[in-house]
C-alpha positions in Angstrom: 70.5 -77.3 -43.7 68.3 -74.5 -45.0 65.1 -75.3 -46.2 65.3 -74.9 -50.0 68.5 -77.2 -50.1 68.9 -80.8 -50.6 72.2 -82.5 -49.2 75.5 -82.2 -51.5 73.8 -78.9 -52.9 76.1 -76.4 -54.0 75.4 -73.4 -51.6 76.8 -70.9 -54.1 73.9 -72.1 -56.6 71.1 -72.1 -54.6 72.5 -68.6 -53.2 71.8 -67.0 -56.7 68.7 -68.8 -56.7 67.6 -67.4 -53.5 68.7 -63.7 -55.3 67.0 -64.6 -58.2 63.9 -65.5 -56.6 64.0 -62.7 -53.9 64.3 -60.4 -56.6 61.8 -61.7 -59.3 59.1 -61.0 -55.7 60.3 -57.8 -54.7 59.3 -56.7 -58.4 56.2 -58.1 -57.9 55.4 -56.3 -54.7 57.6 -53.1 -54.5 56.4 -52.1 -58.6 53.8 -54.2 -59.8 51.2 -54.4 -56.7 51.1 -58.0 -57.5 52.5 -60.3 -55.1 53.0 -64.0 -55.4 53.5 -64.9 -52.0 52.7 -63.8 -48.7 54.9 -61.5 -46.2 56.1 -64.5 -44.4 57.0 -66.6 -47.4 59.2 -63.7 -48.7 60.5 -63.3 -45.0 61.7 -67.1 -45.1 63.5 -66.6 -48.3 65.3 -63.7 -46.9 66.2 -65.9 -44.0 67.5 -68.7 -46.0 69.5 -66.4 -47.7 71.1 -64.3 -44.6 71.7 -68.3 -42.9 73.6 -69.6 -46.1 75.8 -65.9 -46.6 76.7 -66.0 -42.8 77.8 -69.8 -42.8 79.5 -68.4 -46.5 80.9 -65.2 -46.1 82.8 -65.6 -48.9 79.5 -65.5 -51.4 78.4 -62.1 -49.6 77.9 -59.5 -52.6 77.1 -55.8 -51.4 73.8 -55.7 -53.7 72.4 -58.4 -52.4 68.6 -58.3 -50.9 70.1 -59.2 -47.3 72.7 -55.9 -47.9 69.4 -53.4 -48.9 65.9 -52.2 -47.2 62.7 -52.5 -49.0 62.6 -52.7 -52.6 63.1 -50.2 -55.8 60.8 -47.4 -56.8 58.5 -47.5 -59.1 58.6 -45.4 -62.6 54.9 -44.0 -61.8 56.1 -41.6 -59.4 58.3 -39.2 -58.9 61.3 -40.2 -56.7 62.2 -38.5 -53.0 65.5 -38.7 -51.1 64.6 -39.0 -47.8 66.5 -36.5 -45.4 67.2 -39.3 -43.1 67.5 -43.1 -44.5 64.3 -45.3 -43.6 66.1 -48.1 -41.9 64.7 -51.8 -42.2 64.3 -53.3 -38.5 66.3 -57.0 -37.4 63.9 -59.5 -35.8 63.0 -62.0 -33.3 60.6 -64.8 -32.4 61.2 -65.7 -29.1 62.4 -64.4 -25.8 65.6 -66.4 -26.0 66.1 -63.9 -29.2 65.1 -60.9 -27.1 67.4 -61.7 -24.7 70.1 -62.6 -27.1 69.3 -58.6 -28.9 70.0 -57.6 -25.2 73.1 -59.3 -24.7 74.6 -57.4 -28.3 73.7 -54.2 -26.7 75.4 -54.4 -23.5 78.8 -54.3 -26.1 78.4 -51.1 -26.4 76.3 -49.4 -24.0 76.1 -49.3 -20.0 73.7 -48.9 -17.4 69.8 -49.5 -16.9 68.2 -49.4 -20.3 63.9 -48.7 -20.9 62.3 -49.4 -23.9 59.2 -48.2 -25.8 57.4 -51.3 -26.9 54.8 -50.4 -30.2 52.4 -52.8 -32.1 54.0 -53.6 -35.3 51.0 -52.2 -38.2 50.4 -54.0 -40.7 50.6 -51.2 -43.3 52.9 -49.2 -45.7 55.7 -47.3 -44.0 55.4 -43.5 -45.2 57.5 -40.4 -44.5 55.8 -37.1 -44.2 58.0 -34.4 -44.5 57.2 -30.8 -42.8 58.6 -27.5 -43.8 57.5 -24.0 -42.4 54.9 -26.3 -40.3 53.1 -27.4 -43.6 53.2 -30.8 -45.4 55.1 -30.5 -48.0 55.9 -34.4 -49.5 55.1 -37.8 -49.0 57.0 -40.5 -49.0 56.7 -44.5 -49.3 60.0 -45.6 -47.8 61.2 -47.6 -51.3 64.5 -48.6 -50.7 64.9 -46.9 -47.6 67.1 -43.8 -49.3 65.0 -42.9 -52.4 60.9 -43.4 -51.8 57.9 -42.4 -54.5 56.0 -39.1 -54.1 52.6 -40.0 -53.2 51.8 -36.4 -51.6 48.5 -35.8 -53.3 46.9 -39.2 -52.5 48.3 -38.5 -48.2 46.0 -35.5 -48.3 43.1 -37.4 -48.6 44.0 -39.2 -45.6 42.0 -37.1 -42.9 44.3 -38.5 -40.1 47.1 -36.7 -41.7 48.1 -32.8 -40.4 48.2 -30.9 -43.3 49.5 -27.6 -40.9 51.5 -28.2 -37.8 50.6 -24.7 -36.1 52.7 -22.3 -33.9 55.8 -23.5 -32.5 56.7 -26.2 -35.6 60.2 -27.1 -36.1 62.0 -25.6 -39.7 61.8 -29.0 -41.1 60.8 -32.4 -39.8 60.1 -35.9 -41.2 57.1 -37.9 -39.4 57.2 -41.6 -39.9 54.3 -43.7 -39.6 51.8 -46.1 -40.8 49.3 -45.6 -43.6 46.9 -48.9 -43.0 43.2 -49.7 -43.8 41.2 -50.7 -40.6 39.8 -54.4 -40.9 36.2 -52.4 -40.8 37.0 -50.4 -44.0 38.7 -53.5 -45.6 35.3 -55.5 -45.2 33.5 -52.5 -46.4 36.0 -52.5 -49.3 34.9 -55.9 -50.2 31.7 -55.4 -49.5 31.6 -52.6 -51.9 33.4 -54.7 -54.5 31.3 -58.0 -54.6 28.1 -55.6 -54.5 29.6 -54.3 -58.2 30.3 -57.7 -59.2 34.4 -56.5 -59.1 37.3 -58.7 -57.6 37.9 -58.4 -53.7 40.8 -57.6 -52.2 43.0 -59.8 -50.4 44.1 -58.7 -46.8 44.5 -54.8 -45.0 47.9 -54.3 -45.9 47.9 -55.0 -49.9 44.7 -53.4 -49.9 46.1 -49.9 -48.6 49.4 -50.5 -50.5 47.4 -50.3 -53.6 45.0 -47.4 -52.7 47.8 -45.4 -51.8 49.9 -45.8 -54.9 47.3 -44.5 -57.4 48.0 -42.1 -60.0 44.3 -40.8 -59.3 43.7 -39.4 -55.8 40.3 -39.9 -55.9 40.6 -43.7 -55.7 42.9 -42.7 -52.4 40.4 -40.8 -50.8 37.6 -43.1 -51.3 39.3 -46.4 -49.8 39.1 -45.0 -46.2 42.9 -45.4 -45.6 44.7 -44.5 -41.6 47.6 -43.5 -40.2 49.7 -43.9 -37.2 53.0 -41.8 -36.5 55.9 -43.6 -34.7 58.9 -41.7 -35.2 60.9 -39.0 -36.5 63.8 -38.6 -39.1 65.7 -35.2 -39.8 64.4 -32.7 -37.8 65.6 -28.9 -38.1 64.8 -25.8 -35.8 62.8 -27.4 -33.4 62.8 -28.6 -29.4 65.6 -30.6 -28.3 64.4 -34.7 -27.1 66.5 -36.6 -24.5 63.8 -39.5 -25.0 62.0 -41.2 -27.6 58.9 -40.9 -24.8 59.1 -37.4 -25.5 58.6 -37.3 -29.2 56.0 -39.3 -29.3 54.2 -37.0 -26.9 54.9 -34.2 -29.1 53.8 -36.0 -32.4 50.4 -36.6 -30.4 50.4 -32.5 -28.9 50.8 -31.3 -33.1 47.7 -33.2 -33.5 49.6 -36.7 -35.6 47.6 -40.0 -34.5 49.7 -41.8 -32.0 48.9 -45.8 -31.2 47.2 -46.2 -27.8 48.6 -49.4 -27.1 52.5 -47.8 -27.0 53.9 -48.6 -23.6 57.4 -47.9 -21.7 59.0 -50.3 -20.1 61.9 -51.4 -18.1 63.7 -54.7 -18.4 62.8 -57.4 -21.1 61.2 -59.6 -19.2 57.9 -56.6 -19.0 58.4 -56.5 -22.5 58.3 -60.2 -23.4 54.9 -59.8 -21.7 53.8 -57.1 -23.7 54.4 -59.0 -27.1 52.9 -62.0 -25.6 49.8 -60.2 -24.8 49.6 -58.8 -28.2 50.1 -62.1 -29.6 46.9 -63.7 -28.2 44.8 -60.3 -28.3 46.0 -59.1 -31.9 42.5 -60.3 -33.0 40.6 -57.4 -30.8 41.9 -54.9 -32.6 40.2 -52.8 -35.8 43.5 -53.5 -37.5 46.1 -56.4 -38.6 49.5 -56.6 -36.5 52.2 -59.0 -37.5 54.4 -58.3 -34.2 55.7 -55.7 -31.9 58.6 -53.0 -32.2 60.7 -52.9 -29.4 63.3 -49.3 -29.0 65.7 -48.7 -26.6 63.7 -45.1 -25.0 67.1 -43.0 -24.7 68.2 -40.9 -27.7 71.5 -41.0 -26.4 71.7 -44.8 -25.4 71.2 -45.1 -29.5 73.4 -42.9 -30.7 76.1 -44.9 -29.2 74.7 -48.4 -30.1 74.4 -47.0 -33.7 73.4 -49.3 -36.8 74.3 -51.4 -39.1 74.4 -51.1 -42.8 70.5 -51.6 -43.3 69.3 -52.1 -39.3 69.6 -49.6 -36.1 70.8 -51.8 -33.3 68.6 -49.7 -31.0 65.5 -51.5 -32.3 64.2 -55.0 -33.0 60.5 -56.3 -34.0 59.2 -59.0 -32.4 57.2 -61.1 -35.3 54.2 -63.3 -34.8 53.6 -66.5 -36.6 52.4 -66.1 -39.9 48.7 -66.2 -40.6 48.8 -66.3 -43.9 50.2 -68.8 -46.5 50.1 -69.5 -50.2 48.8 -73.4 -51.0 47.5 -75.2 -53.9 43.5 -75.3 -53.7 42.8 -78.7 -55.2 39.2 -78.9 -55.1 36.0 -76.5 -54.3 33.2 -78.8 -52.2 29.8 -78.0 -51.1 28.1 -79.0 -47.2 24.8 -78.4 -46.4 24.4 -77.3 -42.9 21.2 -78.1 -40.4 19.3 -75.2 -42.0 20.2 -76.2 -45.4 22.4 -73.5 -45.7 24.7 -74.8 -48.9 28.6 -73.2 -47.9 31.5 -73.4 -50.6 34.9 -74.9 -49.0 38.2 -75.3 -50.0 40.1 -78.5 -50.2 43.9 -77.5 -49.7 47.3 -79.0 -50.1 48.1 -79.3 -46.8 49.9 -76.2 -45.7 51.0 -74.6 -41.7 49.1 -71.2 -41.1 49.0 -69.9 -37.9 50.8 -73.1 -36.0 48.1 -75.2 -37.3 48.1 -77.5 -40.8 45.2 -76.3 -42.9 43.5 -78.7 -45.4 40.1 -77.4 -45.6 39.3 -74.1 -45.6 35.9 -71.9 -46.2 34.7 -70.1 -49.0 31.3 -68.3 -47.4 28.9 -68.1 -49.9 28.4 -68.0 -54.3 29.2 -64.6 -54.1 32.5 -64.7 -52.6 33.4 -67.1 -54.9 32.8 -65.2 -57.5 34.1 -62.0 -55.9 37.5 -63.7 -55.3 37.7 -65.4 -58.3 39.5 -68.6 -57.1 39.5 -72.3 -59.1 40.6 -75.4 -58.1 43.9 -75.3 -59.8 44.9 -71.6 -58.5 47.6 -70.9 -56.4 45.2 -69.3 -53.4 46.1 -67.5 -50.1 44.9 -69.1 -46.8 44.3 -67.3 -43.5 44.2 -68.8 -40.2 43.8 -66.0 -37.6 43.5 -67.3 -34.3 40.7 -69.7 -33.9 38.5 -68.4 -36.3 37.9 -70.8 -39.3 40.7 -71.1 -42.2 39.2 -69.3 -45.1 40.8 -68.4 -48.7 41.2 -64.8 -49.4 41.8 -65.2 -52.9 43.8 -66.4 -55.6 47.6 -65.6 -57.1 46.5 -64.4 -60.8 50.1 -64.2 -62.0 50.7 -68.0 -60.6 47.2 -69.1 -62.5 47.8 -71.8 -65.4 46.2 -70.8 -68.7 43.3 -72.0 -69.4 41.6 -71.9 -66.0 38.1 -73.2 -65.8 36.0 -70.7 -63.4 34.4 -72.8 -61.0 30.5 -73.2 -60.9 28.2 -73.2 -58.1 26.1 -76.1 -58.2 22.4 -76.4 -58.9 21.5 -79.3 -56.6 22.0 -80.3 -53.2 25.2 -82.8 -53.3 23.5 -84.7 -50.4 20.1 -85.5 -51.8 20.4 -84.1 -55.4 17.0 -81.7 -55.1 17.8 -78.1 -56.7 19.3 -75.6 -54.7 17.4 -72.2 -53.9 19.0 -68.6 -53.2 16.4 -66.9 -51.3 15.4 -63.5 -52.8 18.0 -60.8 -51.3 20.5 -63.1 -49.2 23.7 -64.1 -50.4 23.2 -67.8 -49.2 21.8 -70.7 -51.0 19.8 -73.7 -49.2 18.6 -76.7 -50.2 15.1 -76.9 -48.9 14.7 -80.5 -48.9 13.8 -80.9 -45.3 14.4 -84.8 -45.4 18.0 -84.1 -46.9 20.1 -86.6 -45.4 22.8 -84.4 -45.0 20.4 -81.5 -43.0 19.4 -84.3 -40.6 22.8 -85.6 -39.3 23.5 -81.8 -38.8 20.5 -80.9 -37.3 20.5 -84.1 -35.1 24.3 -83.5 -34.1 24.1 -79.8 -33.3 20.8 -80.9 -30.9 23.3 -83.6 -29.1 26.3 -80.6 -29.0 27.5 -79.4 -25.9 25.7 -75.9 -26.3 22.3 -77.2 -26.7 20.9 -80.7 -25.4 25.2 -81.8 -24.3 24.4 -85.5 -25.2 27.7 -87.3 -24.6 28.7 -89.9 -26.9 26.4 -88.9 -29.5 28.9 -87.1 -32.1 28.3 -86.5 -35.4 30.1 -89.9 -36.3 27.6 -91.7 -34.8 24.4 -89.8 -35.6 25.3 -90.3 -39.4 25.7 -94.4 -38.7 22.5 -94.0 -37.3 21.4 -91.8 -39.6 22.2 -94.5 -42.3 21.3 -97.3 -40.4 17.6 -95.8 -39.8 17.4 -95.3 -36.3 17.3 -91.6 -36.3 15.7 -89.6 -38.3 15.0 -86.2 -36.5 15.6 -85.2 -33.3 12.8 -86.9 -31.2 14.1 -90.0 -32.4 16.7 -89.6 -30.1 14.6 -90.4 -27.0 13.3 -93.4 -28.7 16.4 -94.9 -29.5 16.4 -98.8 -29.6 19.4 -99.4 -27.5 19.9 -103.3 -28.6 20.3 -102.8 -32.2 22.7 -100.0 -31.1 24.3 -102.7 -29.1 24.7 -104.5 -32.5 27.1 -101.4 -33.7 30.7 -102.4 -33.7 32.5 -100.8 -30.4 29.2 -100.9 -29.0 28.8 -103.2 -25.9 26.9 -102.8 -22.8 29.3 -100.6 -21.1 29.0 -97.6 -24.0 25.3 -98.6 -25.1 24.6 -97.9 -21.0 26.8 -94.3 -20.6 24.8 -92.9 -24.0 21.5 -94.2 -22.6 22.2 -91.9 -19.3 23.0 -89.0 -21.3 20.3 -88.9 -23.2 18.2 -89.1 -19.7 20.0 -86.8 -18.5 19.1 -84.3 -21.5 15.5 -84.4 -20.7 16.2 -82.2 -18.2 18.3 -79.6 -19.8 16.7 -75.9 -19.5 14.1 -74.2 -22.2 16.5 -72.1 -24.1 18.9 -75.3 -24.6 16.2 -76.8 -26.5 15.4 -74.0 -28.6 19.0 -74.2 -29.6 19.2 -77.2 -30.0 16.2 -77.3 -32.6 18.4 -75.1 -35.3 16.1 -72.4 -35.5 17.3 -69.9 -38.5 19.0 -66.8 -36.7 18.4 -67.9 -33.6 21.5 -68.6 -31.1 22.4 -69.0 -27.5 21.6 -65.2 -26.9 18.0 -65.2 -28.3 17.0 -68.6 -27.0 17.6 -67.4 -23.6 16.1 -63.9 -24.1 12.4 -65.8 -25.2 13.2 -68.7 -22.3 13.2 -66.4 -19.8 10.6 -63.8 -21.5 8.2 -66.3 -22.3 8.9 -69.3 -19.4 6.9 -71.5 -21.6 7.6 -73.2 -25.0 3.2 -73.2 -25.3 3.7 -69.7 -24.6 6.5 -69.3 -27.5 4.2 -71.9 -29.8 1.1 -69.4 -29.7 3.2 -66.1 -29.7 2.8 -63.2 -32.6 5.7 -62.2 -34.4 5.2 -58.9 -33.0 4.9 -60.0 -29.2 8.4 -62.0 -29.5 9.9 -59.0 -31.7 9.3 -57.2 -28.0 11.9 -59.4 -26.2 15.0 -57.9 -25.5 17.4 -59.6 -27.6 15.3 -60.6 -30.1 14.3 -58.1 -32.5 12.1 -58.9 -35.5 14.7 -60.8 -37.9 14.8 -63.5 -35.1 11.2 -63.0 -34.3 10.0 -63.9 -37.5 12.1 -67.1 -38.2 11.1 -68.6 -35.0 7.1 -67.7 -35.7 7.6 -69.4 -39.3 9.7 -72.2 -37.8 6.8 -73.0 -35.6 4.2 -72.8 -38.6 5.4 -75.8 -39.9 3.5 -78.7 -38.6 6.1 -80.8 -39.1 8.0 -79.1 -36.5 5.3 -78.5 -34.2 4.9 -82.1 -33.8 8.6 -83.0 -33.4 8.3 -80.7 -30.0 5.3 -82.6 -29.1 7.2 -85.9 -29.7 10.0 -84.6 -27.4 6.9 -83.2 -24.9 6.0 -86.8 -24.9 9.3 -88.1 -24.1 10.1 -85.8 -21.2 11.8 -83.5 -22.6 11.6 -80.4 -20.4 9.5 -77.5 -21.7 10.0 -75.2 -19.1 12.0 -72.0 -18.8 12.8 -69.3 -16.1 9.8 -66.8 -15.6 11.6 -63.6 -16.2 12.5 -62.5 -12.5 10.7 -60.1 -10.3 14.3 -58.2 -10.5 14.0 -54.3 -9.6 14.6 -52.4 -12.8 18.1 -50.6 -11.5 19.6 -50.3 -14.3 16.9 -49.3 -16.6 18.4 -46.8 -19.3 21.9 -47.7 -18.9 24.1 -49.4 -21.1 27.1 -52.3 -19.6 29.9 -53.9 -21.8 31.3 -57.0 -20.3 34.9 -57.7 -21.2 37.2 -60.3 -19.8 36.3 -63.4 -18.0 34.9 -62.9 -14.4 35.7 -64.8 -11.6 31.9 -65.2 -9.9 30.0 -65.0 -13.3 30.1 -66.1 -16.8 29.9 -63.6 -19.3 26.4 -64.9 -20.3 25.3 -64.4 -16.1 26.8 -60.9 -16.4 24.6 -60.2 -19.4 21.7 -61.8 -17.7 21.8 -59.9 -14.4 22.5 -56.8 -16.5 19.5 -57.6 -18.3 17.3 -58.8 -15.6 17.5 -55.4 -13.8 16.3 -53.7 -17.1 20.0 -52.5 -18.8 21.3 -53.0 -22.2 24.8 -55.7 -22.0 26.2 -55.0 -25.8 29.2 -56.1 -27.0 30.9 -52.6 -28.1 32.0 -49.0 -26.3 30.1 -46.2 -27.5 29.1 -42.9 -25.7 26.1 -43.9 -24.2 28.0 -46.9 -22.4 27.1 -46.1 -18.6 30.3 -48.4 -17.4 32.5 -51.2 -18.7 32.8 -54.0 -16.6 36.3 -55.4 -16.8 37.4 -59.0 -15.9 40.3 -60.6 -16.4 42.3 -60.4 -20.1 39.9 -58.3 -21.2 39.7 -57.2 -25.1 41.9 -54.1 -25.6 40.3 -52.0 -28.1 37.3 -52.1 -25.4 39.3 -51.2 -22.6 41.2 -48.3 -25.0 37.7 -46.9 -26.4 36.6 -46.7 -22.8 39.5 -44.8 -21.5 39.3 -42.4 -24.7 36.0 -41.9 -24.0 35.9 -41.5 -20.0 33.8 -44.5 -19.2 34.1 -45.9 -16.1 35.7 -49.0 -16.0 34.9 -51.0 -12.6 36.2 -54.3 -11.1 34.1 -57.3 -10.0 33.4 -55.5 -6.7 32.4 -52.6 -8.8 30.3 -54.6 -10.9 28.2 -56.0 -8.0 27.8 -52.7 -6.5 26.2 -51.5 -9.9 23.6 -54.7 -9.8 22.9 -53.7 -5.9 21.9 -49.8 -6.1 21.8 -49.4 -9.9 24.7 -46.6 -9.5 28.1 -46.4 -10.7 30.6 -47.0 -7.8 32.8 -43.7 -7.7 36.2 -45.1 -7.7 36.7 -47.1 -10.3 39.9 -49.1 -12.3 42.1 -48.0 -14.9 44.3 -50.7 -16.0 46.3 -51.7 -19.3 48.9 -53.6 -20.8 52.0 -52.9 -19.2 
């Protein structure tokens, strides 16, 4: 039973719904740069619609939005006929699908078949059409025959040949990719919130937009990109058996091809190559929503052919959607250990990314106000990967009238004392430092597994002991009295005894896990263990200048300065002498007597290592006097690859001819300080 139907449901109704519907969005997309809903939602409409017309034949009608590609063109711009139609692409979700795609093909072709296997961009599609070896239109595909002339906003795009040079075909069409890079998106924003103007929601709406303005200024300052994928019509020019060998000449003529493009035989090697892209998508400077897979041979496709809107020689291989639409009820305030006051989201519960999201973050007051959302607002919620759900901003055509903006408050909802915003930062704190809601943070993260790893001491319980009165800082923790504890229900003697051993057993836990642990403005895992092993003492870090910790590698002087004005306070001076009393160990790694090998050079970890963690590979990078940072640049002396390691390093590397070495590689570096001279390089597929 399709989703939008209810049993006894006349099909043929809810079939002219679906058109109905479908329609009313594609208007909203294609012509009005407005959408409603996200990709996905749209996508499950057209599903619904396609399942009930194939279990109905009979209700099939030849304009409907399962029987067309894209959507219409828009009266602002001129229209184009493309030379060659702008096909849409079928799709699957699974390798039962792929296999299935397979199956279909074998009806109509024979022997061993490779495929080309490209990320799927999340951008606008866009035809560039060539004549005498100059650029002569631009085209958004539209409804995949006619498309709008958008020529004098692509030649702001600096990725885009204007001139092909000696050799060009009479006439060719170049299809690609015009996107915006997450980087330029956030600058975007950035740039948008800073002039008090409304941010954009996601990459892909973001370049749409930029790219179908009637001024080409706007274009050219929105830092749009472009990848080429394919040809159309093509006139006068060298013959291809393979698609292989078009996309080397669309690289040779100086067009951007995508690094990440891979032949392959059979599907199981390509299976493997979308499911690699599924769980690295997120390393990339750009949003994917799935691969493209193509049969390679020219003439494989010629005899599968196409349908009336789909070539049969191609299929893309979708991801689960990360974005959804959802009501946002509510907009809550937490204060965090530092005070730190953050803006969240409480959702109608709603699936994004395989997960169901009912809270989701809003950052800071500014992005509030740059996105413009109130509880009552139809809002767009991402989930991409593991990194928190956060709203990207609201549907304005789905807003009821009369919509209150929504206030930031001007107290702390945990203790009622006014909030601050600190001159120049975007955050607001509450700097009540007996706020009940800073001390069951600050007391939690100290028990968390990345500082003091206090088991059975969760942030459940610190709050009842928060309220109860038995903690009230972090010392407290050493002085617990274990027989009111015992009083607690689910307390006996069994649980009271394992969290009195882990709390022992914390005493002991290395210097930088209690600087960590004491929620230290700016200062993480990284820094903590930089002054640990710098200074070896925490006397040493008590009595240091600003300056003389600003010296630490890893530190710097934003860090620097938040620990020396931490430690000013002599309220938090004598919480470490509390925990000094109660055996808490003070005590870090003297930095080691280590010959300074690698003094001068630069090494990016990437990929999990089977002898060291990434923080020991940083540390014995370190130790010997080189630089471990987390990006490929020019002055990277090697990248140090372990295993699933983050693409766009491993791509940035090979474009830039840095060595990549193996673990064996890796501890030759440590041992004589010089690159080994044979060294890897791998890559998807």
């Amino acid at each position: 039973m399709p989703s939008g139907m209810s049993p006894g449901a006349d099909p043929a109704a809810r079939v002219d719904a679906l058109r109905e519907l479908i329609e009313h969005h594609s208007r909203r997309y294609y012509l009005d740069d407005a959408p409603e809903i996200t990709d996905a939602e749209f996508d499950a409409l057209l599903d619904e619609l396609a399942g009930l017309e194939a279990a109905h034949p009979e209700l099939v009608r030849p304009d409907s939005p399962t029987q067309r590609v894209g959507g219409a063109v828009s009266a602002l711009f001129t229209p184009v006929t493309h030379r060659q139609p702008m096909m849409s692409l079928d799709k699957t979700t699974s390798y039962e699908e792929l296999q299935a795609w397979g199956k279909r093909m074998e009806r109509y072709i024979s022997g061993e078949v490779r495929f080309t296997c490209e990320l799927k961009i999340d951008g606008l599609a866009m035809n560039l059409l060539y004549e005498g070896g100059r650029l002569t239109k631009a085209a958004t595909r539209g409804d995949g025959l006619v498309g709008e002339d958008v020529t004098a906003n692509v030649e702001t795009i600096r990725a885009v040949p204007r001139t092909l040079g000696p050799g060009a075909p009479d006439l060719v069409e170049v299809r690609g990719e015009i996107y915006m890079s997450t980087t330029a998106f956030d600058a975007l924003n950035d740039r948008q919130t800073a002039a008090g103007e409304r941010t954009f929601i996601n990459p892909r709406n973001a370049a749409a937009g930029s790219l179908r303005q009637k001024d080409p200024a706007v274009t050219a300052s929105r830092d749009l990109s472009f990848w080429s994928y394919q040809m159309g019509a093509i006139e006068g020019g060298p013959r291809f058996t393979r698609h292989w060998e078009t996309l080397e000449w669309l690289r040779d003529a100086g067009f951007p091809v995508n690094p990440e493009i891979r032949l392959l035989d059979g599907l199981e090697a390509v299976d493997e190559y979308c499911r690699h892209w599924l769980e690295h998508r997120h390393e990339l400077d750009y949003e994917i929503d799935g691969t493209v897979v193509k049969v390679d041979d020219l003439a494989q496709r010629g005899e599968l052919g196409a349908t009336s809107k789909a070539p049969r020689w191609a299929i893309a291989y979708k991801f689960p959607p990360e974005e959804r639409t959802t009501l946002l009820r509510d907009i809550m305030v937490s204060i965090g250990r530092t005070g730190k006051a953050t803006p969240f989201a409480m959702l109608e519960p709603v699936v994004v990314g395989g997960a169901t999201v009912s809270l989701a973050t809003l950052h800071n007051q500014d992005q509030v106000a740059a996105k413009d959302v109130r509880p009552g607002d139809t809002v767009v919620v991402r989930r991409a990967g593991d990194v928190i759900p956060e709203v990207r901003g609201a549907v304005l055509a789905a807003r009821p009238e009369g919509l209150a903006p929504w206030v930031f408050p001007s107290t702390c909802p945990a203790c009622g004392q006014p909030l601050v915003r600190l001159e120049g930062e975007s955050d607001t704190f509450c700097v009540n430092v007996d706020c009940p809601g800073q001390q069951v943070q600050r007391i939690s993260h100290f028990a968390s597994r990345g500082a003091m790893d206090i088991e059975h001491l969760g942030e459940r319980t610190v709050r009842a002991f928060v309220e109860a009165g038995l903690l009230t800082d972090v010392a407290d923790i050493y002085t617990l009295d274990y027989d009111r504890v015992a009083t607690f229900e689910g307390w006996g003697p069994t649980s009271v005894d394992n969290l009195r051993r882990a709390v022992d057993a914390s005493r002991d836990r290395p210097l930088a896990n209690l600087l960590v642990g004491l929620s230290i403005r700016h200062l993480g895992t990284t820094g903590s263990r930089a002054l640990a092993r710098a200074m070896g003492h925490m006397d040493r870090i008590l009595a240091a200048s600003t300056d003389e910790m600003a010296q630490v590698e890893g530190v710097g002087p934003v860090i620097a300065a938040s620990v020396h004005q931490f430690f000013a306070l002599q309220r938090n001076r004598d919480v470490v002498e509390r925990l000094r009393a109660a055996g808490v160990n003070m005590q870090g790694p003297e930095a080691p007597a280590l010959p300074q090998l690698l003094a001068g050079k630069s090494v990016v970890v990437t990929g999990t290592l089977a002898g060291w963690t990434r923080e020991e590979a940083e540390e014995a990078i370190k130790g010997r006097g080189g630089k471990a940072p987390g990006s490929v640049s020019k002055k990277t002396t090697a990248v140090v690859l372990g295993a699933e390691p983050g693409a766009a390093k491993l791509a940035k590397a090979n474009e830039l001819g840095v060595p990549v070495l193996d673990e064996a590689g890796f501890a030759a570096l440590l041992e004589t300080g010089e690159v080994p001279s044979a060294s890897q390089d791998p890559g998807p597929g």
